[in-house]
PLY file of the C-alpha trace (Angstrom):
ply
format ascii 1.0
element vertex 127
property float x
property float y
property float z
element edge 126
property int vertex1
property int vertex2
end_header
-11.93 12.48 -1.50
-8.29 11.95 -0.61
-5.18 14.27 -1.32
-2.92 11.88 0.29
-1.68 9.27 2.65
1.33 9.35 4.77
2.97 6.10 6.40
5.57 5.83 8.46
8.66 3.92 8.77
11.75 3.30 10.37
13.78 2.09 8.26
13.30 4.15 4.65
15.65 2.09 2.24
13.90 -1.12 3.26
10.44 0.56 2.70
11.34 2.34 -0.21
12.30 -1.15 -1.55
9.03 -2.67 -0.43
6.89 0.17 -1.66
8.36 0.31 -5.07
7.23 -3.47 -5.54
4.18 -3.05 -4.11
2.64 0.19 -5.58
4.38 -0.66 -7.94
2.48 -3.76 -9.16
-0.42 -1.34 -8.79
1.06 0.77 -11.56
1.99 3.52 -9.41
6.27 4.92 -8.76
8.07 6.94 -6.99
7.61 10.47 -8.38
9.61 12.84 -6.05
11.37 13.34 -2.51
10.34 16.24 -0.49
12.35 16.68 2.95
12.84 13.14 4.27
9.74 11.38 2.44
9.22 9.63 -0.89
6.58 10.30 -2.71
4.39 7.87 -4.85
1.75 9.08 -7.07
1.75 12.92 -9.06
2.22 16.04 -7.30
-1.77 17.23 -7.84
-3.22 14.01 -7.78
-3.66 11.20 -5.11
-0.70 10.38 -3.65
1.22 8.49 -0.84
3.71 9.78 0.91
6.45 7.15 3.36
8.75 8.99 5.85
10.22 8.70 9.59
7.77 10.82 12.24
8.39 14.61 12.37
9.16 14.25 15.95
11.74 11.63 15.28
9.80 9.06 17.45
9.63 5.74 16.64
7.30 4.55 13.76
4.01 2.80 14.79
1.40 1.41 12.98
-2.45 2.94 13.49
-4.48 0.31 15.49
-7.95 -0.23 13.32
-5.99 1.86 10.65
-5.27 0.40 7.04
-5.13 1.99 3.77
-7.09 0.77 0.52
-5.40 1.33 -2.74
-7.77 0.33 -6.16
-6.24 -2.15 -8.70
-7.99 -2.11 -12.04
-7.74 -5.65 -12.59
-7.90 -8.90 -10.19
-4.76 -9.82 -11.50
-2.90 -6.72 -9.80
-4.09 -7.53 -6.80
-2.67 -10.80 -6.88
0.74 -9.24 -8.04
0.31 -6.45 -5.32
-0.46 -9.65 -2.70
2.74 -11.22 -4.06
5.24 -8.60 -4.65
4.18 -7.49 -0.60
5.10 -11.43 0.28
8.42 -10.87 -1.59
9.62 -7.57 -0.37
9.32 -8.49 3.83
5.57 -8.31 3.76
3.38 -10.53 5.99
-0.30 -11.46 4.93
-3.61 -10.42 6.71
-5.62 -12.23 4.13
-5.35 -13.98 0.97
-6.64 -12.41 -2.66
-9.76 -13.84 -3.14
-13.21 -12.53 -2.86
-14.88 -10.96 0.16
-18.99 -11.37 -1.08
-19.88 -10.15 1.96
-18.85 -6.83 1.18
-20.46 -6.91 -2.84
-20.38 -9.92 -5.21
-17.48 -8.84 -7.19
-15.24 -7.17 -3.91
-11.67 -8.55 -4.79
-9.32 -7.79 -2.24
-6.16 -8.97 -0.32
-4.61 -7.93 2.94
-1.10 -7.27 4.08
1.29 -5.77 6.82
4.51 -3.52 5.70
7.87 -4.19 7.16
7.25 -1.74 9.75
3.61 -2.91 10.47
1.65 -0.63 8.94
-1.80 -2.55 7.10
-2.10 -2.07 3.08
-4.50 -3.70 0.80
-5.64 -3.57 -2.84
-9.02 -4.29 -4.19
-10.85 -4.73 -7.35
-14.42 -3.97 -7.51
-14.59 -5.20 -10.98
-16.53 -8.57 -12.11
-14.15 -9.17 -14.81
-10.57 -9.98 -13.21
0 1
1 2
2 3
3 4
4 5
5 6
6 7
7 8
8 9
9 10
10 11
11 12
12 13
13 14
14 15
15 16
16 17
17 18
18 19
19 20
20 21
21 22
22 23
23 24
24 25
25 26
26 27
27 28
28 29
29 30
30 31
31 32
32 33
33 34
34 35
35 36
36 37
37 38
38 39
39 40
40 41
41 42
42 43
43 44
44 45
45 46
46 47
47 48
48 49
49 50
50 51
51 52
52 53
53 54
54 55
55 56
56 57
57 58
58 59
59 60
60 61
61 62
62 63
63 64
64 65
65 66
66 67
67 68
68 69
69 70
70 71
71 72
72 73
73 74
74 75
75 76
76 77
77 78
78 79
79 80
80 81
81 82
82 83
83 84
84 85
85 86
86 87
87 88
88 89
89 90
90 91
91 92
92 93
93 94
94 95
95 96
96 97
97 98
98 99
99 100
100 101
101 102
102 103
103 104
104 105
105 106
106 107
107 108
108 109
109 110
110 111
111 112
112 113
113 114
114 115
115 116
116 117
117 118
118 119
119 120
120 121
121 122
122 123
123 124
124 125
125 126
């Protein structure tokens, strides 16, 4: 369904370090640069793009706004949950299971340096 996601932030060598942890423990790297953005994720397949706004405005988070990226395995969404805590992340919920979205829903929450919401979940029943 998705081409791509774009984040922004305002300052890109601290992001670039937290994103390389964190998609990173998701098996996913920086591919390419285009322009002012690095790019995570092949050049015809689902990707993720982090850069400063176009308009050079300030950086803001989405209010509601929070992007899902799959882990194959419970496991890397425990390493995504702690690489994010290591690299200047803050936590919006634990790993652990959320049954209230389906029995095997295996997720965890967190906030970017610059604010912007990220999880990873495993839909899997074996971890």
């Amino acid at each position: 369904m998705f081409s791509h996601v774009t984040l922004g932030t305002n300052d890109m060598p601290r992001a670039v370090t937290f994103y390389d942890a964190v998609l990173g423990a998701l098996g996913h790297r920086q591919e390419f640069k285009v322009g002012h953005a690095v790019v995570y994720g092949a050049i015809k397949a689902p990707k993720t793009f982090i850069l400063s706004p176009f308009n050079e405005a300030e950086a803001v988070p989405g209010n509601g706004v929070h992007v899902a990226y799959l882990a194959k395995s419970r496991a890397e969404v425990d390493a995504f949950f702690a690489a994010a805590m290591a690299h200047g992340g803050t936590s919006e919920g634990d790993p652990g299971l959320r049954p209230h979205y389906h029995p095997n829903y295996y997720g965890a929450y967190v906030r970017d340096p610059d604010g912007n919401k990220l999880q990873a979940v495993c839909h899997s029943a074996s971890g």
